[in-house]
N, C-alpha and C positions, 0 to 999 in steps of 0.2 A: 471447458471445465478441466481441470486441471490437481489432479492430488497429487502427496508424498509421503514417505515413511520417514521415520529417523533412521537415520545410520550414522555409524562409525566410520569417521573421516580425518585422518592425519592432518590434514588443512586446513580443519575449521575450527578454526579459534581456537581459545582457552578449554573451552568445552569438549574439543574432537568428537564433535557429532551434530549431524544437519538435516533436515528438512528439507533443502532447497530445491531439491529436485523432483521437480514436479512435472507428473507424465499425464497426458491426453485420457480423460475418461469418455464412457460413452454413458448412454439410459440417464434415468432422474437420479439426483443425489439429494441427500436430503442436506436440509440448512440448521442447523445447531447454534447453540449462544457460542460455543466455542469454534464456529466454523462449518466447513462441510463435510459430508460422513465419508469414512476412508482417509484423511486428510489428517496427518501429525504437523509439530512442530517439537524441534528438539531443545532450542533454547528459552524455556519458558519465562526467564528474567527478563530477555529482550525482546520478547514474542509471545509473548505467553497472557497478553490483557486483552478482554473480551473487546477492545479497542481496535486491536487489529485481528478479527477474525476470520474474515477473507480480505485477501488482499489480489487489487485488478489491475492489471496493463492493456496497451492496446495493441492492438496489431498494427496501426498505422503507424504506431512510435518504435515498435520493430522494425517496420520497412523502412524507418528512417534510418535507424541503426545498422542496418544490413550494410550498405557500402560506406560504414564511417569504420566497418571491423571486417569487411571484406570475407563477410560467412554468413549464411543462415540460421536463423535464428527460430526454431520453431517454438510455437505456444507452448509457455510452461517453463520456458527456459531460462527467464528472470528472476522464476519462484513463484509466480501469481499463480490465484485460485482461478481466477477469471481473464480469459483474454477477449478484450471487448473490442466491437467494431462499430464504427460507423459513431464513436463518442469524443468528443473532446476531454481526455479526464485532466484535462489541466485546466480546465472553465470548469469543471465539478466545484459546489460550494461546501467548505464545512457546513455538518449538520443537513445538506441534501439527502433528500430518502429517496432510494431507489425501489420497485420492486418488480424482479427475476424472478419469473416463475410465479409461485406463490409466496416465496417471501421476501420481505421488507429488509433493506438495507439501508445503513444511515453514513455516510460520510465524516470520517474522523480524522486524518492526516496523510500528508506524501510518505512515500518509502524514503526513507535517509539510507544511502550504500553503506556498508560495513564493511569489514576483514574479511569475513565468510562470503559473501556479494563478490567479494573483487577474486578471490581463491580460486571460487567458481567458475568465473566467465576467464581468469588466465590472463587479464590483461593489465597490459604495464600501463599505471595511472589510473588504475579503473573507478575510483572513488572519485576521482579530482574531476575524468572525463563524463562521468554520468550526474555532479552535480553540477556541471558547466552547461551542461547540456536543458539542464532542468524540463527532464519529462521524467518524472517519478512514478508516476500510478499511483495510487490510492489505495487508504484503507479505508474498512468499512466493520462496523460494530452490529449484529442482528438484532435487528429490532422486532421483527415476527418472524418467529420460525416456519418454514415453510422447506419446499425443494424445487427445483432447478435443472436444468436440461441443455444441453448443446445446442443452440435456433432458437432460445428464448430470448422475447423482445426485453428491453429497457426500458420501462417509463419511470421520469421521474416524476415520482407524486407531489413533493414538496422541494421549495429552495427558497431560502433566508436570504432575507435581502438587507443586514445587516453583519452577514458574515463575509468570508474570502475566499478565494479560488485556492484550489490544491497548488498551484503555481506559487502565488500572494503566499502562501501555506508556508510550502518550502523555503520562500527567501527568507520569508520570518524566519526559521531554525536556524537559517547561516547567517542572520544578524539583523536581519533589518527591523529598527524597534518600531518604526511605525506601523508598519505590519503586525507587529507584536502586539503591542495595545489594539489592534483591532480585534484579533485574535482574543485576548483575553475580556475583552470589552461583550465580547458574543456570549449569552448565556449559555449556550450551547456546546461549547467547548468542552471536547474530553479532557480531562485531570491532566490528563502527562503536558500539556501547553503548559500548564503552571510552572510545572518543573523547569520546562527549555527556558521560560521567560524568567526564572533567577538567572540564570546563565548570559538571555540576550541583554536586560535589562539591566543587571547587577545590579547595584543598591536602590535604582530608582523606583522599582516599586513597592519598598519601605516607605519613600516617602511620603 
């Protein structure tokens, strides 16, 4: 588990002030609609939807990154609430419900890198090399509030078998329309896919 404060930050974005750094908690935290307790976010335009309330990576998509950046990368160091193990969150389905602890998480979209993401981590190409790479981690939206602990198992309770993998997820964002129509086709689907899909789609789903 993993929180952050906002702070004033020369480097981050338009805003100058972030969230991102996010340090190792211990004991229970509780789970909120807005996320988990102790846990800010400074840019509420681009982070601020009960959409992405916790957001989770994994440790084994860190160890992968470890010798592609030649340093350590400890939990919390991408920005997530959650650093999971033993998950594939690229097989995660929109609309999957997990539940942590006692409470209920539901699966909403990949992390897409920003200005502030790349600032952070210091690295030349950082947007380009973390969407090439496409292992994003996941957000998740609270669906029963509850709390959570460090050694808490993962089950997931439900997965749609009419939806897409956070992977499938991603490529939809950087264009791919068939992805997209599947995406939108999901009743499930949080609001802001709408938005991407004028973008990927452009006029065709006017028509």
């Amino acid at each position: 588990m993993n929180v952050g404060r906002a702070v004033d930050a020369a480097w981050a974005g338009n805003l100058k002030r972030t969230a991102i750094d996010k340090r190792p908690v211990e004991g229970r935290v509780a789970v909120m609609v807005n996320g988990l307790g102790g846990d800010q976010r400074a840019d509420m335009v681009a982070h601020g939807s009960p959409d992405q309330a916790v957001y989770a990576y994994a440790r084994e998509d860190y160890d992968w990154w470890e010798p592609q950046l030649g340093r350590e990368l400890r939990n919390g160091r991408f920005g997530e609430n959650l650093t999971t193990s033993g998950v594939d969150l690229g097989q995660a389905m929109l609309g999957e419900r997990w539940r942590v602890g006692t409470a209920v998480l539901e699966v909403t979209a990949p992390r897409i890198p920003c200005v502030v993401f790349r600032n952070w981590l210091d690295e030349q190409g950082w947007i380009k090399r973390f969407t090439a790479a496409a292992r994003p981690g996941t957000y998740f939206r609270v669906v029963e509030l509850g709390e959570l602990g460090v050694g808490d198992d993962i089950e997931v309770l439900s997965q749609p078998h009419d939806s897409v993998t956070i992977t499938e997820a991603f490529h939809a964002y950087h264009g791919s329309r068939d992805l997209m129509r599947r995406i939108l086709s999901f009743p499930g689907h949080a609001s802001a896919w709408d938005r991407v899909a004028e973008r990927v789609l452009k006029g065709e789903i006017n028509q």
